[in-house]
N, C-alpha and C positions, 0 to 999 in steps of 0.2 A: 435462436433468439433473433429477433427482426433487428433490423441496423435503426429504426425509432426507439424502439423497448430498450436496445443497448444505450444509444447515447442519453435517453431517460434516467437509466440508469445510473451514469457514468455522474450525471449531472448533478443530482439528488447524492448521491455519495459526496460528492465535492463538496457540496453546499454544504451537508452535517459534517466532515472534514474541515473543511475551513470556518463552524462556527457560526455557518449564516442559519443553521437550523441546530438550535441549542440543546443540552440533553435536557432532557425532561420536558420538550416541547414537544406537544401535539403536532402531529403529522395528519392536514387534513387534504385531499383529495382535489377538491375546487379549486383553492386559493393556491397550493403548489403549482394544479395545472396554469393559471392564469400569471402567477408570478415569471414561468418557466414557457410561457407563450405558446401552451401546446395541447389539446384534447385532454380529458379526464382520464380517459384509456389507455394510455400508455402509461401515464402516472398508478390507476389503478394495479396495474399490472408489477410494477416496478417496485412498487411499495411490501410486497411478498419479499421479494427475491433480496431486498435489503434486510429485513429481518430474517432470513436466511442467512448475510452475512455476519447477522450480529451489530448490525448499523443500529435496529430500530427494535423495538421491541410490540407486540401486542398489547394495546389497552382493554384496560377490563371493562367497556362495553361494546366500543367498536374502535377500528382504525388503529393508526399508531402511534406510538412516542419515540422522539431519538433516544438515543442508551447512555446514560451517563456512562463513563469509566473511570475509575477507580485505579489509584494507585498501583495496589494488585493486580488490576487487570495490566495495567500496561507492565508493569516487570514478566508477570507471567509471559508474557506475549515476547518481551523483549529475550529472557531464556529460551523460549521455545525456540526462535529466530536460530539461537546461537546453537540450539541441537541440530534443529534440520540444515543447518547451512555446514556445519560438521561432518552431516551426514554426507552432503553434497563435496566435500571439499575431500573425505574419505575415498569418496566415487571414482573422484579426475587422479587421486594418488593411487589408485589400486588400479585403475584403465589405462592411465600413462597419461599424459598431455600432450597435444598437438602444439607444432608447433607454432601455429596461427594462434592458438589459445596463450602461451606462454610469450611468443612481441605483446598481444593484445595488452597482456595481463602485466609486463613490463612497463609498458606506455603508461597505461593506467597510474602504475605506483609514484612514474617519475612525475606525471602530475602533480599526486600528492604530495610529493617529495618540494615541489617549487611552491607551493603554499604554504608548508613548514619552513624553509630554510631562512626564515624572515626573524626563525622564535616565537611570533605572535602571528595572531588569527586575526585578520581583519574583517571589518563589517561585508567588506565588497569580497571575504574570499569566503564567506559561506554557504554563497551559490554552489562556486566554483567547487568549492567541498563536499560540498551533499549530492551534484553530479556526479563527479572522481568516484565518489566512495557507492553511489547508488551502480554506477556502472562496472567497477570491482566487485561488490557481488553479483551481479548479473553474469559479467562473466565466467565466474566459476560455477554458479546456477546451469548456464547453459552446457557449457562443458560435461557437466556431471549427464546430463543426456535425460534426467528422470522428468516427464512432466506432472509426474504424483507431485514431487519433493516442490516442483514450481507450482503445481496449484495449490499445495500447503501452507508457502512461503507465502503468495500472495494474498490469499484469504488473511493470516495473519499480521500483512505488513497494512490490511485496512487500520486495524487500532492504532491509535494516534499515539504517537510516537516510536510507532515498535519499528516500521519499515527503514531500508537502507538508507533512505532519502531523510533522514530527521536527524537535526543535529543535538 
């Protein structure tokens, strides 16, 4: 995939990620490209490969629509997470842990550990949170060694709310 098509890509995901492209909205071509300051072609191109993720879906004459979600979908998504990340966490306890993996994975917790010791969550510590915790699964993600189990994870932590980063 070309380093245009990707950031196209990466771009348009964010946008219906954060809301700027609503579910049940029309996904058209021109107006995206000229919003996103950039050729029709790359956009054309990028607009597949989202409704591949499950971003967008097919309209029934042409083009696309962002995808609502549904309650359902996001818990489904949210179990899912918690098998394969089981699976992954199965992986590092049946292989051993390094012990670069186990300070990492230390460091990490006492993080989370100074954001709790307060008893409350504050506004300014929900950055801090969702970093901690997004980088605590990643480390055991990568540990586990599998990059099936990471492209899985990743595909899945597109739906809104399900990734390690959501609080």
């Amino acid at each position: 995939m070309s380093t245009q098509l990707t950031e196209t890509v990466v771009r348009i995901r964010e946008m219906i990620l954060r809301g700027r492209l609503a579910p049940g909205q029309r996904v058209a071509e021109a107006p995206l490209a000229e919003s996103l300051g950039m050729s029709r072609t790359p956009v054309r191109q990028a607009l597949p490969l989202l409704a591949q993720e499950g971003l967008l879906t097919e309209h029934e004459t042409r083009g696309y629509v962002v995808r609502a979600f549904t309650a359902e979908d996001i818990t489904d998504a949210i179990d899912l997470r918690a098998v394969l990340e089981g699976v992954a966490a199965r992986r590092v306890a049946e292989q051993g842990a390094s012990k670069a993996f186990l300070r990492e994975l230390r460091l990490c917790l006492e993080d989370g550990d100074q954001i709790f010791t307060k008893r409350r969550v504050e506004e300014a510590d929900e950055a801090a949170y969702a970093e901690m915790n997004e980088r605590f699964h990643t480390l055991i993600l990568e540990e586990a060694g599998s990059p099936l189990l990471a492209a899985a994870l990743e595909r899945n932590s597109r739906i809104p709310f399900a990734g390690p980063q959501a609080l």
